[in-house]
C-alpha positions as CSV (number, residue, x, y, z in Angstrom):
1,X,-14.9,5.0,-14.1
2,X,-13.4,4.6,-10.9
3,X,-11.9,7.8,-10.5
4,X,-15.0,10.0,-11.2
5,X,-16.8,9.2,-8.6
6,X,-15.2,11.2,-5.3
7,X,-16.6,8.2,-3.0
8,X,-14.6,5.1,-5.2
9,X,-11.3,6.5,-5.3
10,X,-8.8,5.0,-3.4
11,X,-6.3,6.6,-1.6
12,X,-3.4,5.3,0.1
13,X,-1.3,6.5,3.0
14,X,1.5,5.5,5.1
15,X,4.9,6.3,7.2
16,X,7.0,3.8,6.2
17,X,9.3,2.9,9.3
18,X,12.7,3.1,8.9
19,X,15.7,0.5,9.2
20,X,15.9,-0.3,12.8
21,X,18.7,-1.9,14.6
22,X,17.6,-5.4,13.4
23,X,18.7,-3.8,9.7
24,X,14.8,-4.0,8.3
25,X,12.1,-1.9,8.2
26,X,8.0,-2.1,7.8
27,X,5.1,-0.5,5.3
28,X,1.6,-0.4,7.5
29,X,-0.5,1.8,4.7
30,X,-4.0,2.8,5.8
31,X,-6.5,2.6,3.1
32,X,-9.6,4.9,2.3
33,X,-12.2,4.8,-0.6
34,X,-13.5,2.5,-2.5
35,X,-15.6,-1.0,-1.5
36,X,-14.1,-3.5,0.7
37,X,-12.8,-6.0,0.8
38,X,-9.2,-4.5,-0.4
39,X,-6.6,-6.8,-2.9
40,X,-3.1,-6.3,-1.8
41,X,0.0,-6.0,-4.5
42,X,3.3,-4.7,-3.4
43,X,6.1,-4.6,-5.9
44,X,8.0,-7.3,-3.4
45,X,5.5,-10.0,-4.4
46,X,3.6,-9.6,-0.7
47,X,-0.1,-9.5,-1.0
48,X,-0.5,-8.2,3.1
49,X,-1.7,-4.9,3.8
50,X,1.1,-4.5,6.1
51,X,4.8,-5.5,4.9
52,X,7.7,-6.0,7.0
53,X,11.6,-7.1,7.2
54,X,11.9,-4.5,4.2
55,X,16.0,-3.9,3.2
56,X,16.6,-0.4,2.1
57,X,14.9,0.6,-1.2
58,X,11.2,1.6,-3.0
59,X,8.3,-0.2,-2.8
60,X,5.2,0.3,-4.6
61,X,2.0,-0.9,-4.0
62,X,-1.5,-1.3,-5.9
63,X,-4.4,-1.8,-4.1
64,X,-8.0,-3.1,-5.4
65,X,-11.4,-2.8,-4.1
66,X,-14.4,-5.0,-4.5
67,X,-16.2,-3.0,-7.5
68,X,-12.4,-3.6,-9.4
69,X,-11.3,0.2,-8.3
70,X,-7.9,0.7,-7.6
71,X,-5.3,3.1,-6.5
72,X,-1.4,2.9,-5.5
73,X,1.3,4.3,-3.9
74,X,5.1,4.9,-3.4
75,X,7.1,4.2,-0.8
76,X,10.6,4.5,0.8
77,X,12.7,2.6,3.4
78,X,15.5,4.5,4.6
């Protein structure tokens, strides 16, 4: 299993950027762990590693790794 081994997990990080001026705001996660190459979901339909032109709200995001590992995360735009 993926999450027995210390060097497979996944772990996922980020300061989401909050509304600017322009009335959006961006999700840059970093990603650690796991085998690349990394597969992308965010609850918005995006499969980028970055996201961008986010309205207000939560956005949650699964990632994948190579050997089929996968992690995810929470995050708010404010």
């Amino acid at each position: 299993m993926c999450f027995d081994v210390e060097d497979r997990k996944i772990n996922i990080t980020a300061n989401p950027d909050p509304i600017c001026q322009q009335g959006t705001g961006s999700i840059s996660p970093t990603v650690t762990g796991g085998t690349e190459p990394y597969n992308f979901e965010w609850s918005n339909g995006e499969t980028t590693q970055e996201i961008f032109d986010l309205p207000l709200g939560t956005y949650y995001l699964l990632v994948e790794d190579a050997n089929g590992c996968w992690g995810n995360a929470e995050f708010e735009v404010n």
